[in-house]
C-alpha positions as CSV (number, residue, x, y, z in Angstrom):
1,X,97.4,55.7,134.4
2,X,94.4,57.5,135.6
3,X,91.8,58.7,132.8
4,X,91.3,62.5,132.5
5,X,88.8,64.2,135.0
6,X,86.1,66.7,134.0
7,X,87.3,69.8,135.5
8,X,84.7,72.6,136.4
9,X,85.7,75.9,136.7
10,X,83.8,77.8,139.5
11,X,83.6,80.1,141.8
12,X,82.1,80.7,145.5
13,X,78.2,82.6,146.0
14,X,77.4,81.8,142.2
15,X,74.4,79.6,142.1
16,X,75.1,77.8,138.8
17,X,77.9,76.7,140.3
18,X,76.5,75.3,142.8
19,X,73.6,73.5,141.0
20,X,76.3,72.1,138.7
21,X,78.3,70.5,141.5
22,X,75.3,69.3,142.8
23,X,74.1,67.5,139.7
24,X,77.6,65.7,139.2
25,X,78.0,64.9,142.8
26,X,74.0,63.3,142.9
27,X,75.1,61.7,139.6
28,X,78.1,60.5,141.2
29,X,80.4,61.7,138.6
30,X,84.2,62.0,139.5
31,X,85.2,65.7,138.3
32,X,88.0,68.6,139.5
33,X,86.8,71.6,141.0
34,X,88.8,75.1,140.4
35,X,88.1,78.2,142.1
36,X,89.0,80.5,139.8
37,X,88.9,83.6,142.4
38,X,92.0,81.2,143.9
39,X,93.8,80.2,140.6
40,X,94.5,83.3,138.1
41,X,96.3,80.7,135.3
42,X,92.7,79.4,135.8
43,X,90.4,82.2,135.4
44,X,92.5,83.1,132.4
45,X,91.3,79.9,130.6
46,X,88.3,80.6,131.0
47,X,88.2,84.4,129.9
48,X,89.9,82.3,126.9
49,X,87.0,80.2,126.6
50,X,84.5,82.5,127.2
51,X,85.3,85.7,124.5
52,X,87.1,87.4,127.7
53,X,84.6,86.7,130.3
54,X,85.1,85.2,133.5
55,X,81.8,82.5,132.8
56,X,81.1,80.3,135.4
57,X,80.3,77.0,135.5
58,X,82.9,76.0,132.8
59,X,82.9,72.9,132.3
60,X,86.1,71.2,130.7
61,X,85.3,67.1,129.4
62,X,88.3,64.7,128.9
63,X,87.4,64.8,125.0
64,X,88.8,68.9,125.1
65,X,85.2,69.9,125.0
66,X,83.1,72.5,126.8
67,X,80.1,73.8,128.4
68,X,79.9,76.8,129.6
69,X,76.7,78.0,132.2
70,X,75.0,74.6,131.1
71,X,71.7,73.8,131.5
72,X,70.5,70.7,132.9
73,X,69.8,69.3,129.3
74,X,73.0,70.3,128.0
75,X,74.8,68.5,130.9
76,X,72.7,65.4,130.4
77,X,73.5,65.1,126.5
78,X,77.6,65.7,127.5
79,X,77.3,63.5,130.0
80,X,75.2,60.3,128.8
81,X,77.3,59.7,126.0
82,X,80.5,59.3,128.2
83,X,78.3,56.9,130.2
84,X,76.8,58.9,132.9
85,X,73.6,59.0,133.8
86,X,71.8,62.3,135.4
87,X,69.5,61.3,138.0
88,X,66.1,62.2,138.4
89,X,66.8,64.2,141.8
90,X,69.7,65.8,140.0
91,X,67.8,66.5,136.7
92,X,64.9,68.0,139.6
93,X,67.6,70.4,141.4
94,X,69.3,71.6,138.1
95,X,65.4,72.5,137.1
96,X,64.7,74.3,139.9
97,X,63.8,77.5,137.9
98,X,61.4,75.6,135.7
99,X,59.5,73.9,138.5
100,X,59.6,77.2,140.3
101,X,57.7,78.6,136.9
102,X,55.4,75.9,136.3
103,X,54.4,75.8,140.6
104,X,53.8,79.5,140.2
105,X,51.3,79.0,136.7
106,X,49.7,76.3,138.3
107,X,49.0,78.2,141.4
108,X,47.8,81.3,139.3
109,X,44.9,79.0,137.0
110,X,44.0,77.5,140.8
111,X,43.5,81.1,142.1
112,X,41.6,82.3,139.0
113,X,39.7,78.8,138.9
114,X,38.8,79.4,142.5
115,X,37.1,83.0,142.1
116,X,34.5,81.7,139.6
């Protein structure tokens, strides 16, 4: 018998989604992927889920559990527990707007610094 997959619900051009898949595939976790523009039985679960919003990434854990529009941290507490382990170029990727934040901040004292 084969254990119970995470499923992720998803759909195509939303980033999250993509940074999500990402993070388990780098992470090499074993999950389910559902497009819910493809599976309306689907997207109805996760309007359930979601107070009648079509939320995307959900993410669905063996234990019944969910995330929904995770962040990185989030991911990495579900996960580690069930024995996965977020890698750091996973955990890099799924930060991608805080590095982006912090890159621009240091680049702004630089600039400042530079003009005194």
């Amino acid at each position: 018998m084969n254990a119970p997959k995470i499923v992720m619900y998803g759909e195509p051009g939303c980033p999250d989604v993509y940074i999500a898949q990402w993070i388990m595939k780098l992470s090499n976790i074993d999950y389910h992927y559902i497009n819910i523009q493809e599976d309306q039985s689907a997207a109805a679960e996760v309007r359930d889920h979601n107070d009648g919003r079509e939320k995307v990434p959900t993410i669905q854990f063996p234990d019944g559990s969910i995330l929904t529009e995770p962040s990185v941290h989030q991911l990495h507490q579900k996960l580690s527990p069930l024995g996965y382990n977020i890698g750091l170029l996973a955990w890099l990727i799924g930060a991608w707007r805080w590095l982006l934040f912090c890159g621009f901040a240091v680049w702004l004292l630089l600039d400042m610094l530079s003009n005194f």
